[in-house]
PDB file of N, CA, C and O in Angstrom:
ATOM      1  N   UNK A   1       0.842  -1.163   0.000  1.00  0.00           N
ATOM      2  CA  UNK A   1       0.000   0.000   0.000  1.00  0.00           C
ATOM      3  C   UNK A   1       0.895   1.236   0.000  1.00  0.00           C
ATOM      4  O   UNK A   1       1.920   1.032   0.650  1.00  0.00           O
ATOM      5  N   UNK A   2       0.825   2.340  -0.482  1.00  0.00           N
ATOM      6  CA  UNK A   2       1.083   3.322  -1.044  1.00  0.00           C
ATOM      7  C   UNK A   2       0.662   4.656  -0.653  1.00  0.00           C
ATOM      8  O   UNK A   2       0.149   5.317  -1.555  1.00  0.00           O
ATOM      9  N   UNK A   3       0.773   5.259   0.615  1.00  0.00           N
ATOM     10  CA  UNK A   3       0.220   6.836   0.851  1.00  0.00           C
ATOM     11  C   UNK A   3       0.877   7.833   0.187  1.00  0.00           C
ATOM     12  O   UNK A   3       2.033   8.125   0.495  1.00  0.00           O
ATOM     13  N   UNK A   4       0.237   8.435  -0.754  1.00  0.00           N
ATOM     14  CA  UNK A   4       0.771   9.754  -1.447  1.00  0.00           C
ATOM     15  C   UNK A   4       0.371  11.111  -0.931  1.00  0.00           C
ATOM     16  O   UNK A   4      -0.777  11.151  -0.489  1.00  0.00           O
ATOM     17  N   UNK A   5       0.934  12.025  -0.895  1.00  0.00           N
ATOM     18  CA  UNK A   5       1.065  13.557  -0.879  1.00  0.00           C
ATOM     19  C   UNK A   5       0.126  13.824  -2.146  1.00  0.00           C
ATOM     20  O   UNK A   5       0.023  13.041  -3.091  1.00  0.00           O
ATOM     21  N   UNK A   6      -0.658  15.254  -2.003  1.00  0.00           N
ATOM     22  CA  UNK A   6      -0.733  15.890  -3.468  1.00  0.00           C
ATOM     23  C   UNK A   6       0.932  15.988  -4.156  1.00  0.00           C
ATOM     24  O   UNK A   6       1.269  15.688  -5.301  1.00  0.00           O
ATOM     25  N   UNK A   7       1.495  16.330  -3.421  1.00  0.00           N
ATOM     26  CA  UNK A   7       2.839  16.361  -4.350  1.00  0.00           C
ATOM     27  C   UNK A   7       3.547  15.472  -5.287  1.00  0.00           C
ATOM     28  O   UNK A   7       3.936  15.550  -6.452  1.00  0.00           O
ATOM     29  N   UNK A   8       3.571  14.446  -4.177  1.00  0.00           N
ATOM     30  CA  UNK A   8       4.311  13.307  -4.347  1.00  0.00           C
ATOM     31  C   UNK A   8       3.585  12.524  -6.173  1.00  0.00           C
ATOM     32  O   UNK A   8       4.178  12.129  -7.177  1.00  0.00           O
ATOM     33  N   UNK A   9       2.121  12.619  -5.819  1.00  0.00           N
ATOM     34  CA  UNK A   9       1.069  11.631  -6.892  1.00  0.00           C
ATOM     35  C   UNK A   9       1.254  12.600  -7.809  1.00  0.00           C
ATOM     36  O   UNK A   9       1.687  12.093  -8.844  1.00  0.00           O
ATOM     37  N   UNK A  10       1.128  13.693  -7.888  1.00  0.00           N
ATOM     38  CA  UNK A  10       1.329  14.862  -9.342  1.00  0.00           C
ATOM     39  C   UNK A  10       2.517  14.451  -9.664  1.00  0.00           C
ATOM     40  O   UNK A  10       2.520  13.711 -10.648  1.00  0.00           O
ATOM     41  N   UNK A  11       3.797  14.716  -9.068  1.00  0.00           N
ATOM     42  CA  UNK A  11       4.985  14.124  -9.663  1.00  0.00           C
ATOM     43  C   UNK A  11       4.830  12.753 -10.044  1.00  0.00           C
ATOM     44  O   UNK A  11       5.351  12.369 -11.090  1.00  0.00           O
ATOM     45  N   UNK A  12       4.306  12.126  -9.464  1.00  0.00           N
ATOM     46  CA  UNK A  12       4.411  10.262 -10.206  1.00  0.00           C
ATOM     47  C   UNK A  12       3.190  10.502 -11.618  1.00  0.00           C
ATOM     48  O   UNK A  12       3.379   9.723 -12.553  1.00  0.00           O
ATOM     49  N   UNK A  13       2.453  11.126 -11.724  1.00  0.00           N
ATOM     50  CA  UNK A  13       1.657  11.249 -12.781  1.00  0.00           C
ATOM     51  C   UNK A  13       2.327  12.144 -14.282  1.00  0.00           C
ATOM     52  O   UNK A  13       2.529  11.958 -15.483  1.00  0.00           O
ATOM     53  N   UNK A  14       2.469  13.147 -13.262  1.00  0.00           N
ATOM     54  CA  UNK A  14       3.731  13.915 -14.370  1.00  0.00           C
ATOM     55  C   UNK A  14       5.355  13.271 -15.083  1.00  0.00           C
ATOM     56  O   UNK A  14       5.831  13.297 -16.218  1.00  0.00           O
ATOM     57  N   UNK A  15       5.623  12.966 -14.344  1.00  0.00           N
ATOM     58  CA  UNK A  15       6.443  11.469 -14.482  1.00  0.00           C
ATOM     59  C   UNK A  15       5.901  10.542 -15.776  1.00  0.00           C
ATOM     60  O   UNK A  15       6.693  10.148 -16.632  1.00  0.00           O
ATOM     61  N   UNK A  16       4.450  10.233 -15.825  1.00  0.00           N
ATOM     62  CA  UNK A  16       4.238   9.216 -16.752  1.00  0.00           C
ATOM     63  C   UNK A  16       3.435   9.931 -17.739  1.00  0.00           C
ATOM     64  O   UNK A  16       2.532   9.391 -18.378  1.00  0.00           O
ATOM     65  N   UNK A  17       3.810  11.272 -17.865  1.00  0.00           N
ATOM     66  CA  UNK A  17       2.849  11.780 -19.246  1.00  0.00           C
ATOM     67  C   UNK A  17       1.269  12.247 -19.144  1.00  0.00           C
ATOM     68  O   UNK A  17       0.419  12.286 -20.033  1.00  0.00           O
ATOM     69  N   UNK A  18       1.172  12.608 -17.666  1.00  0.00           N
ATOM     70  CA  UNK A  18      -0.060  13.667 -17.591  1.00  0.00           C
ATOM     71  C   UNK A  18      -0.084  14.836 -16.836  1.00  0.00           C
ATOM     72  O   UNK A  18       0.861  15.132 -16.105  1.00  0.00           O
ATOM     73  N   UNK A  19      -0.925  15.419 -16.929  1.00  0.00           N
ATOM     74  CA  UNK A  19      -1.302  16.616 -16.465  1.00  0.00           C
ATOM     75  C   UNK A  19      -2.580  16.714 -15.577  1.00  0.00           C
ATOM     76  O   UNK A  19      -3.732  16.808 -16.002  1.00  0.00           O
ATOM     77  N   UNK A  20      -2.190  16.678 -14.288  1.00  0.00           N
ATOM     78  CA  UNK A  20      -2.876  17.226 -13.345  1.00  0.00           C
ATOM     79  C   UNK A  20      -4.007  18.359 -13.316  1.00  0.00           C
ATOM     80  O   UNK A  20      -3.571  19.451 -12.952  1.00  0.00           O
ATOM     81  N   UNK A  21      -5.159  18.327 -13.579  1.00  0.00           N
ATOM     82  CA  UNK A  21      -6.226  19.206 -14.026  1.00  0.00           C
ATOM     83  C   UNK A  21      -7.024  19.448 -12.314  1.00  0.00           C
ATOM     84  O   UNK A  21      -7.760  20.405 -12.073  1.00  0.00           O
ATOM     85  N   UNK A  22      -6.767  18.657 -11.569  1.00  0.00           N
ATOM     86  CA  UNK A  22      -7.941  18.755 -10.156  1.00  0.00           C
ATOM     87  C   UNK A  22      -7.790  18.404  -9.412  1.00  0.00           C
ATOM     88  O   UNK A  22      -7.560  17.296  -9.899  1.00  0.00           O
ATOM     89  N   UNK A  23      -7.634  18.212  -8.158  1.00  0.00           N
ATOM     90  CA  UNK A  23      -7.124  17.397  -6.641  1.00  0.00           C
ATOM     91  C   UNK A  23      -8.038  17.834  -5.908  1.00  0.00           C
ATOM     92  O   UNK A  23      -8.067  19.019  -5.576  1.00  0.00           O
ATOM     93  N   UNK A  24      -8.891  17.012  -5.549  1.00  0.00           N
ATOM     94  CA  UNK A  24     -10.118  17.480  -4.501  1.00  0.00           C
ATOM     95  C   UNK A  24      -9.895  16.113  -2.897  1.00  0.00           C
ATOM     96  O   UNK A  24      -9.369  15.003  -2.814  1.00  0.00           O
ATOM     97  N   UNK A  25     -10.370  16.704  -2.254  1.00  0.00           N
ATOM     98  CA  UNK A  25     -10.604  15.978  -1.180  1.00  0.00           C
ATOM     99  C   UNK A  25     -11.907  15.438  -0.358  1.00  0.00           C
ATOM    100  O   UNK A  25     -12.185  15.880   0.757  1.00  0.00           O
ATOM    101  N   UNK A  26     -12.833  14.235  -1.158  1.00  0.00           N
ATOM    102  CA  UNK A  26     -13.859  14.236  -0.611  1.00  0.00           C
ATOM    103  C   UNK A  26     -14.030  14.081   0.794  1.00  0.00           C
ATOM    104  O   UNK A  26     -13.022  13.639   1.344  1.00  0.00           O
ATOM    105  N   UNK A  27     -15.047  14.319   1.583  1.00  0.00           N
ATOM    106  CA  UNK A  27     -15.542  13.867   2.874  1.00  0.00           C
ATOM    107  C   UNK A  27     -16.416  12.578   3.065  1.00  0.00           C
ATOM    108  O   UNK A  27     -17.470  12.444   2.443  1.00  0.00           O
ATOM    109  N   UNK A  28     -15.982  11.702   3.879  1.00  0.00           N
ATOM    110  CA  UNK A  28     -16.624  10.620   4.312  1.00  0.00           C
ATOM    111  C   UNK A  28     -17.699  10.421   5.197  1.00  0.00           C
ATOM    112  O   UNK A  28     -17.540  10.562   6.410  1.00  0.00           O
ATOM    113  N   UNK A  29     -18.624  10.150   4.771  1.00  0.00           N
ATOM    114  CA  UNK A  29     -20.095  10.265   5.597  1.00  0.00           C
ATOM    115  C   UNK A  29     -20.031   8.413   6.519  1.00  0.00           C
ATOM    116  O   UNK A  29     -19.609   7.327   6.123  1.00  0.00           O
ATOM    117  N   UNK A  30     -20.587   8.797   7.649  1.00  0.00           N
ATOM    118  CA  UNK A  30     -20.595   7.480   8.171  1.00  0.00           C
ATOM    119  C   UNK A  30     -22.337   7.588   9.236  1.00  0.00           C
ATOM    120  O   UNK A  30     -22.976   8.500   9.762  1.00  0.00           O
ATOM    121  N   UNK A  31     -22.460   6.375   9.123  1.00  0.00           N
ATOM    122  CA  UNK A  31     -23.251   6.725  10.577  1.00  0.00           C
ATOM    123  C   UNK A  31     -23.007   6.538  11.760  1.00  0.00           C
ATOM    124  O   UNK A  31     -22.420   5.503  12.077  1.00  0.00           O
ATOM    125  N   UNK A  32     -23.393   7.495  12.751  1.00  0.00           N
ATOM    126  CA  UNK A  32     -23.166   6.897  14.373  1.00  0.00           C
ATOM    127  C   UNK A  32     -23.221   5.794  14.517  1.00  0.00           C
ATOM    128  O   UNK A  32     -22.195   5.175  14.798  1.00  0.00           O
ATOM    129  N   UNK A  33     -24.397   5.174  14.381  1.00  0.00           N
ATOM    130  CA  UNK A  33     -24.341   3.358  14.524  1.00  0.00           C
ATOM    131  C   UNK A  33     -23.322   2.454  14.209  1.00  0.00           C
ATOM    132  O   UNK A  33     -23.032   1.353  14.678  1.00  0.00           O
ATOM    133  N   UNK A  34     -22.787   3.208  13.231  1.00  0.00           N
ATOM    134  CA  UNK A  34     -20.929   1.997  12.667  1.00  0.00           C
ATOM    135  C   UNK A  34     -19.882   2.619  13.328  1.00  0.00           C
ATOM    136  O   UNK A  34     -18.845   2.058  13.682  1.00  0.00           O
ATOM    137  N   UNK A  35     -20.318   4.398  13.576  1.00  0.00           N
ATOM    138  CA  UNK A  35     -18.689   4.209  14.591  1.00  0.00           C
ATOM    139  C   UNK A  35     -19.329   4.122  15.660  1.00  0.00           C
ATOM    140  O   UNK A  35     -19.332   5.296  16.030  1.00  0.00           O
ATOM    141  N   UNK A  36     -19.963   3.457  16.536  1.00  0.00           N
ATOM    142  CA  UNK A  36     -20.475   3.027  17.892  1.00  0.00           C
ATOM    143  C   UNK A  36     -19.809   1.727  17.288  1.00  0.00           C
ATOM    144  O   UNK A  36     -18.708   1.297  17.632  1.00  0.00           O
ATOM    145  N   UNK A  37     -20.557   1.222  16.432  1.00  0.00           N
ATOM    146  CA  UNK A  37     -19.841  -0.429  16.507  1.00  0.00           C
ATOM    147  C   UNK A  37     -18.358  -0.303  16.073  1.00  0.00           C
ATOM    148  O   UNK A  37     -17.799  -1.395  16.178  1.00  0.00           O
ATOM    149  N   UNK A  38     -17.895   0.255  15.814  1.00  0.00           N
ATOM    150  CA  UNK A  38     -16.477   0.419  15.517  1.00  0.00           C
ATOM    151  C   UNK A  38     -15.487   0.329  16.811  1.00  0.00           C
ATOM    152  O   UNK A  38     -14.543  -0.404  17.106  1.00  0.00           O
ATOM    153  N   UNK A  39     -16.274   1.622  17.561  1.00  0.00           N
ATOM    154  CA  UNK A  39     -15.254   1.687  18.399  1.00  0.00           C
ATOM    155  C   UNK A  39     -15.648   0.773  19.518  1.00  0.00           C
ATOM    156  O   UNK A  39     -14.738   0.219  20.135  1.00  0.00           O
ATOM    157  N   UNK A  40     -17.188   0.492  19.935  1.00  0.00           N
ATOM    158  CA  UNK A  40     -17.395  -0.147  20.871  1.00  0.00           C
ATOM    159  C   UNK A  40     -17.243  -2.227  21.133  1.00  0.00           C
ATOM    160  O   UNK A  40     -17.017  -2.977  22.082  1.00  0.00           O
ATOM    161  N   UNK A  41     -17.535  -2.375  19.646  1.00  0.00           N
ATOM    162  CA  UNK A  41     -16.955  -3.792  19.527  1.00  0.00           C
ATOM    163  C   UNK A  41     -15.999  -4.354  18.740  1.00  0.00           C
ATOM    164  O   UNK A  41     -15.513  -5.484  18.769  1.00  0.00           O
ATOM    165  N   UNK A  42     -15.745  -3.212  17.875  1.00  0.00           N
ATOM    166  CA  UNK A  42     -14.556  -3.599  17.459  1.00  0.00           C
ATOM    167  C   UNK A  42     -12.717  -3.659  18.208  1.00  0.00           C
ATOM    168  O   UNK A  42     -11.824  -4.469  18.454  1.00  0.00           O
ATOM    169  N   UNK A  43     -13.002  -2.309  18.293  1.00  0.00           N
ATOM    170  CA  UNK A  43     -12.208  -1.501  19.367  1.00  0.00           C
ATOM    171  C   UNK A  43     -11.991  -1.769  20.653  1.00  0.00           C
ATOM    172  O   UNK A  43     -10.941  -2.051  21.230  1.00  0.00           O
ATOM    173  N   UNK A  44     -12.636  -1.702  20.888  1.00  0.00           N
ATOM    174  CA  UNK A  44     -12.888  -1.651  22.508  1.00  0.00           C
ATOM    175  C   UNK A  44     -13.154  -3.061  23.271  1.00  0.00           C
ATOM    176  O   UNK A  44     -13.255  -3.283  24.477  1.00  0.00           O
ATOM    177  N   UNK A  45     -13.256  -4.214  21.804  1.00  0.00           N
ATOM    178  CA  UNK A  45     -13.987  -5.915  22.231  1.00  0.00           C
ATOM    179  C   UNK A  45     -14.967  -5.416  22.923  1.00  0.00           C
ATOM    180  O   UNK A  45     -14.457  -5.419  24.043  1.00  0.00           O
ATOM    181  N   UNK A  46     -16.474  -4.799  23.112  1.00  0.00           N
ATOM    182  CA  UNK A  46     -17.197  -4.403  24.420  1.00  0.00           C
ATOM    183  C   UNK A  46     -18.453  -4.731  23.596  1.00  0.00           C
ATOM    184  O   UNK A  46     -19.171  -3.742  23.451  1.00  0.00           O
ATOM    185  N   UNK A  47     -18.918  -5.873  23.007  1.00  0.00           N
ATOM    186  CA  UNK A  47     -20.259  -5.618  22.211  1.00  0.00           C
ATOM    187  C   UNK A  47     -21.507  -5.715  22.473  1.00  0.00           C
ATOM    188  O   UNK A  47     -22.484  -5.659  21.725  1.00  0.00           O
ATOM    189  N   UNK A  48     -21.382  -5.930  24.074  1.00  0.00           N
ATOM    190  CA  UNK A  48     -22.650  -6.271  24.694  1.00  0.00           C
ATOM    191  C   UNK A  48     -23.082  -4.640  25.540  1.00  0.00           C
ATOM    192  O   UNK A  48     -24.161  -4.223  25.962  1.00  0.00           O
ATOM    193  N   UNK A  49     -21.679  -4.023  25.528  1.00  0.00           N
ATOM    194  CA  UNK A  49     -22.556  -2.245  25.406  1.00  0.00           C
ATOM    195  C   UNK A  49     -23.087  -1.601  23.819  1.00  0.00           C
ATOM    196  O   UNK A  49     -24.021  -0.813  23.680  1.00  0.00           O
ATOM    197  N   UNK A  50     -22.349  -2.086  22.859  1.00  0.00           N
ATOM    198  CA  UNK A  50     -23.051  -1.960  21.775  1.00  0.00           C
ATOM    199  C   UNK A  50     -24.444  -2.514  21.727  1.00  0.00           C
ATOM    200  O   UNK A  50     -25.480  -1.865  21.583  1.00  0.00           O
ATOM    201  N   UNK A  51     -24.324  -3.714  21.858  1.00  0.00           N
ATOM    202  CA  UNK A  51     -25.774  -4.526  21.953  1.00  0.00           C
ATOM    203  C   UNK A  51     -27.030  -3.485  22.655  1.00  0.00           C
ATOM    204  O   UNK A  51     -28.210  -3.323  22.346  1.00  0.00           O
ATOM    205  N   UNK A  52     -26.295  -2.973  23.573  1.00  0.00           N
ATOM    206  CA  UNK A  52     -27.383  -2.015  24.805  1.00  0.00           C
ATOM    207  C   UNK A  52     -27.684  -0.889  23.979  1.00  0.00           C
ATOM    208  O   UNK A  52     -28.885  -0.654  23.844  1.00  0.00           O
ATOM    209  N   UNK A  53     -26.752  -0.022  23.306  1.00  0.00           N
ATOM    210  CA  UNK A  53     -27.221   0.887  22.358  1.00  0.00           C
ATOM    211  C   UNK A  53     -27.645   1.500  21.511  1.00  0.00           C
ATOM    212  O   UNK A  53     -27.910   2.686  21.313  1.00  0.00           O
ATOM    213  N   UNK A  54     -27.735   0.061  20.681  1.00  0.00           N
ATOM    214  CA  UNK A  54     -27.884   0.526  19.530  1.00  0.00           C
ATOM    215  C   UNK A  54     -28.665   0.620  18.825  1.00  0.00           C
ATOM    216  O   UNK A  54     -28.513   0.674  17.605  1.00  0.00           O
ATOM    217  N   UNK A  55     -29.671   0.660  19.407  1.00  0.00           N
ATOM    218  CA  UNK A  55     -31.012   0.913  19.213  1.00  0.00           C
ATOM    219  C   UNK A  55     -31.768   2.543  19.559  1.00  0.00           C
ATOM    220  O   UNK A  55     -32.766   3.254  19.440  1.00  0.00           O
ATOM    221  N   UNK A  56     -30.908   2.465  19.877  1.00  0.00           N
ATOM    222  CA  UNK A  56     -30.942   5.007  20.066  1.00  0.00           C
ATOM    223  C   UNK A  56     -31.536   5.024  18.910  1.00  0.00           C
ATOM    224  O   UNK A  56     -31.418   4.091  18.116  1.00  0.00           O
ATOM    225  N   UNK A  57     -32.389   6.301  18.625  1.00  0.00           N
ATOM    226  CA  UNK A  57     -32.551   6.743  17.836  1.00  0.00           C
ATOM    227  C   UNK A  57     -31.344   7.645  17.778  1.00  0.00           C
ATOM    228  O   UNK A  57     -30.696   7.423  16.755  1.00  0.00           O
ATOM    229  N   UNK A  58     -30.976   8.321  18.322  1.00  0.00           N
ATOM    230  CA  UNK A  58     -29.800   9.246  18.102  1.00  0.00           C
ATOM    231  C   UNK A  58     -28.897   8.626  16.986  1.00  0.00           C
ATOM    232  O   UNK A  58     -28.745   9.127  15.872  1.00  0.00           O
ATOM    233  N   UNK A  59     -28.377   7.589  17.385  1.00  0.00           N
ATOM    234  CA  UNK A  59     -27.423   7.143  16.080  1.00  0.00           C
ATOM    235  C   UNK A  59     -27.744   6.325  15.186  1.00  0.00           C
ATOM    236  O   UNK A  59     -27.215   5.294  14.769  1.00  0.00           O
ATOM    237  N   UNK A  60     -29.230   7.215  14.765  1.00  0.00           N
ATOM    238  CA  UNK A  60     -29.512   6.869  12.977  1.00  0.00           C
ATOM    239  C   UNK A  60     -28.546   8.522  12.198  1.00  0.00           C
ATOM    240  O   UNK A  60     -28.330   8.843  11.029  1.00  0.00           O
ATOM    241  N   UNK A  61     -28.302   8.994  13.126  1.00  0.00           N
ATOM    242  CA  UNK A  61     -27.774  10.177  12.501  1.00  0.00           C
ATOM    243  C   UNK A  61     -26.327   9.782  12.002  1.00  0.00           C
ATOM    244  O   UNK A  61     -25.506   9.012  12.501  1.00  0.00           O
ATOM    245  N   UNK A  62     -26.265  10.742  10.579  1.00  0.00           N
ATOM    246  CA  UNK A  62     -25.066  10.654   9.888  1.00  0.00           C
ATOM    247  C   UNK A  62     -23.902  11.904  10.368  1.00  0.00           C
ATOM    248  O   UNK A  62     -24.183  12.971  10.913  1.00  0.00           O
ATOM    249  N   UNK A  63     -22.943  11.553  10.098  1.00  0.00           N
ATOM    250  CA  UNK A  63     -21.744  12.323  10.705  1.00  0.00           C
ATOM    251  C   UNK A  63     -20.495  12.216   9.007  1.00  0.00           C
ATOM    252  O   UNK A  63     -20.061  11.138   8.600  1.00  0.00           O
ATOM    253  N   UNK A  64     -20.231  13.349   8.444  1.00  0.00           N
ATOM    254  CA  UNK A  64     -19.287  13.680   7.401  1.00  0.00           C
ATOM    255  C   UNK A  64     -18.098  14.622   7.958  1.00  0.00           C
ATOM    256  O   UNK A  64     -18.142  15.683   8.579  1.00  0.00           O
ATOM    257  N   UNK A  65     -16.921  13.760   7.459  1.00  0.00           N
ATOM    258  CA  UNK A  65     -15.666  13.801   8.124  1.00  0.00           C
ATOM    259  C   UNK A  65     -15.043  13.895   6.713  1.00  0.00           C
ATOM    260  O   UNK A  65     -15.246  13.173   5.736  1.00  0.00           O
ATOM    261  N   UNK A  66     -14.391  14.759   6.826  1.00  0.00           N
ATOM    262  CA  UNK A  66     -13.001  15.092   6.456  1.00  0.00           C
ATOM    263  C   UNK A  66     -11.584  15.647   6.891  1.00  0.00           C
ATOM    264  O   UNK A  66     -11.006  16.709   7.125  1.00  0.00           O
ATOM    265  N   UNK A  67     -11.311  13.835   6.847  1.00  0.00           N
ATOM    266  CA  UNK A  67      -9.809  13.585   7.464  1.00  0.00           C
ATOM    267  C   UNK A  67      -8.274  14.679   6.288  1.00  0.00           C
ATOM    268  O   UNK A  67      -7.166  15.117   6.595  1.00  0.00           O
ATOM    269  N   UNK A  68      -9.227  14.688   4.755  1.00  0.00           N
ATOM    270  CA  UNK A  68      -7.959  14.870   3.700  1.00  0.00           C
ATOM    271  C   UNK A  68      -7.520  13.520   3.939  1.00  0.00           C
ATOM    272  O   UNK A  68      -6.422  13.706   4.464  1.00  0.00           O
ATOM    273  N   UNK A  69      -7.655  12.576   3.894  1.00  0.00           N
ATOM    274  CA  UNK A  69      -6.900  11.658   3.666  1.00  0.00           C
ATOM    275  C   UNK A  69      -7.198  10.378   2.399  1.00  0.00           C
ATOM    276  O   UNK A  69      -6.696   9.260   2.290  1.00  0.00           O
ATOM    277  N   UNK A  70      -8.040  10.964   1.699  1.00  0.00           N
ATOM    278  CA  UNK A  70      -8.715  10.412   0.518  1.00  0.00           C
ATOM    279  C   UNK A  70      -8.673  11.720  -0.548  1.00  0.00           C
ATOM    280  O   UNK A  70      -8.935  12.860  -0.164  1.00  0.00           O
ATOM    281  N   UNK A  71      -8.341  11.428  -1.812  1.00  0.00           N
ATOM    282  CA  UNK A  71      -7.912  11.814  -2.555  1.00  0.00           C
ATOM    283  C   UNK A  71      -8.695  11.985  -4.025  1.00  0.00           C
ATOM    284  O   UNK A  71      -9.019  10.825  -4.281  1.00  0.00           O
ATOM    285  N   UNK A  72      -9.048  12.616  -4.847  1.00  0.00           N
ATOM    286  CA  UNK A  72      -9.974  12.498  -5.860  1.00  0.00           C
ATOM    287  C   UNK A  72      -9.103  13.153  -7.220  1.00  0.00           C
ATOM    288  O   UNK A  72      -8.898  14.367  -7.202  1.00  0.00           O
ATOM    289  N   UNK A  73      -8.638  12.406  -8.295  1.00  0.00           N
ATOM    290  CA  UNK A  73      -7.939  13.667  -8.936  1.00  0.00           C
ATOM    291  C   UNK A  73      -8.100  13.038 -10.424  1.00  0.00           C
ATOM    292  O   UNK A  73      -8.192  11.886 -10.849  1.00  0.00           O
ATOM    293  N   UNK A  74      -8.090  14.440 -11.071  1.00  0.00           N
ATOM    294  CA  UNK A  74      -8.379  14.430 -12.466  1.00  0.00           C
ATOM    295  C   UNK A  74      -7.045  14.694 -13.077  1.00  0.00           C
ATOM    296  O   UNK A  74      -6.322  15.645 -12.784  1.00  0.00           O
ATOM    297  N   UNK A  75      -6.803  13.831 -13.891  1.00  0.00           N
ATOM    298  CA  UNK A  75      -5.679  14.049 -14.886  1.00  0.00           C
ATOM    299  C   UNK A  75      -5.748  13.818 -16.215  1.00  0.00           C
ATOM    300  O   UNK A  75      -6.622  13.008 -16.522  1.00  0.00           O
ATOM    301  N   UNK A  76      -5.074  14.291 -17.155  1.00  0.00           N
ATOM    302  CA  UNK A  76      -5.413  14.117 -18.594  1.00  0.00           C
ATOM    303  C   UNK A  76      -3.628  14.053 -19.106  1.00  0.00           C
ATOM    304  O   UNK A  76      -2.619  14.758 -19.145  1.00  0.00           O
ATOM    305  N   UNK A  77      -4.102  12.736 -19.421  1.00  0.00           N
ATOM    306  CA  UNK A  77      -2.678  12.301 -20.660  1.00  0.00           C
ATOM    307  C   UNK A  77      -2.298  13.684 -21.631  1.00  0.00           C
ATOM    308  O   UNK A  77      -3.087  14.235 -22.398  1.00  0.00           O
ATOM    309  N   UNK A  78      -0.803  14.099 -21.366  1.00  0.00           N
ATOM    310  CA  UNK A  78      -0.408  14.849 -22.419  1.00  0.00           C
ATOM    311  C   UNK A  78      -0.622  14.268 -24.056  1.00  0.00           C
ATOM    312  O   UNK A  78      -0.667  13.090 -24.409  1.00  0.00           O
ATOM    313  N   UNK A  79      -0.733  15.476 -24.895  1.00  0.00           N
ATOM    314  CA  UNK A  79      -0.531  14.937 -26.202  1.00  0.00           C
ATOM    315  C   UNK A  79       0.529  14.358 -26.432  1.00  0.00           C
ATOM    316  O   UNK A  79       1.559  14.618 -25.810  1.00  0.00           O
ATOM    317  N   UNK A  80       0.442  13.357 -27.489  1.00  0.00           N
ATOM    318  CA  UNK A  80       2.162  12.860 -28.048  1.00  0.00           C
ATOM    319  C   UNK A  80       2.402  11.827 -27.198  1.00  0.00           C
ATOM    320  O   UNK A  80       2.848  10.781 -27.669  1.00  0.00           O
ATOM    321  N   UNK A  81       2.135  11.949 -25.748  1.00  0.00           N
ATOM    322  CA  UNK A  81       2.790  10.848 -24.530  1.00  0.00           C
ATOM    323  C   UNK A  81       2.035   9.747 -25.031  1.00  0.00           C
ATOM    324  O   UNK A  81       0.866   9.538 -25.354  1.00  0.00           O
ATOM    325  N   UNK A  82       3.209   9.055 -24.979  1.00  0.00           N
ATOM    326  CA  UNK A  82       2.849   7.023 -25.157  1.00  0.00           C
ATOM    327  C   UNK A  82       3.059   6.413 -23.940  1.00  0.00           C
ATOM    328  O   UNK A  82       3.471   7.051 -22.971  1.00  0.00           O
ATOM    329  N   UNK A  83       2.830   5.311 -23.905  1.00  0.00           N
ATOM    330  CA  UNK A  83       3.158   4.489 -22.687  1.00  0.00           C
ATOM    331  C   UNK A  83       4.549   4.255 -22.738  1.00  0.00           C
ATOM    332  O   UNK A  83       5.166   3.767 -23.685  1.00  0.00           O
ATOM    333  N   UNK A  84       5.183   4.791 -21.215  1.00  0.00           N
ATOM    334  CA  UNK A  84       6.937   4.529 -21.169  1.00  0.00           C
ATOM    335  C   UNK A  84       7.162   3.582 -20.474  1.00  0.00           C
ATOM    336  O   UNK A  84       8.322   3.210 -20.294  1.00  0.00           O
TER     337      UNK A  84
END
């Protein structure tokens, strides 16, 4: 596995004959209910307090996070560039 920089991935793209047009950073939507089970039985081994909770209405609610750590990017092959 492979973590890139905006920097780092423009240079490895530019490198192979494109051009960088967009770098966005989406946000990740989750619901309370998966990070309750995340942290509470996954995490934490505790699933019989999950079990107790998770039935809230409270965590039908969604929660959008942006870590920047997901990456979205548009590039377009230069003219002329072949595969090197």
């Amino acid at each position: 596995m492979h973590y890139f920089s905006v920097a780092t991935i423009s240079r490895l793209l530019e490198r192979h004959g494109f051009d960088v047009m967009y770098v966005g950073h989406p946000g990740n939507s989750r619901g309370l209910r998966f990070i309750l089970y995340f942290i509470l039985a996954l995490q934490m081994k505790r699933p019989e307090i999950y079990a107790k909770l998770k039935s809230w209405r409270l965590f039908d609610l969604r929660l959008t996070l942006n870590l920047f750590d997901i990456m979205y990017i548009i590039a377009r092959r230069r003219p002329g560039e072949g595969d090197r």
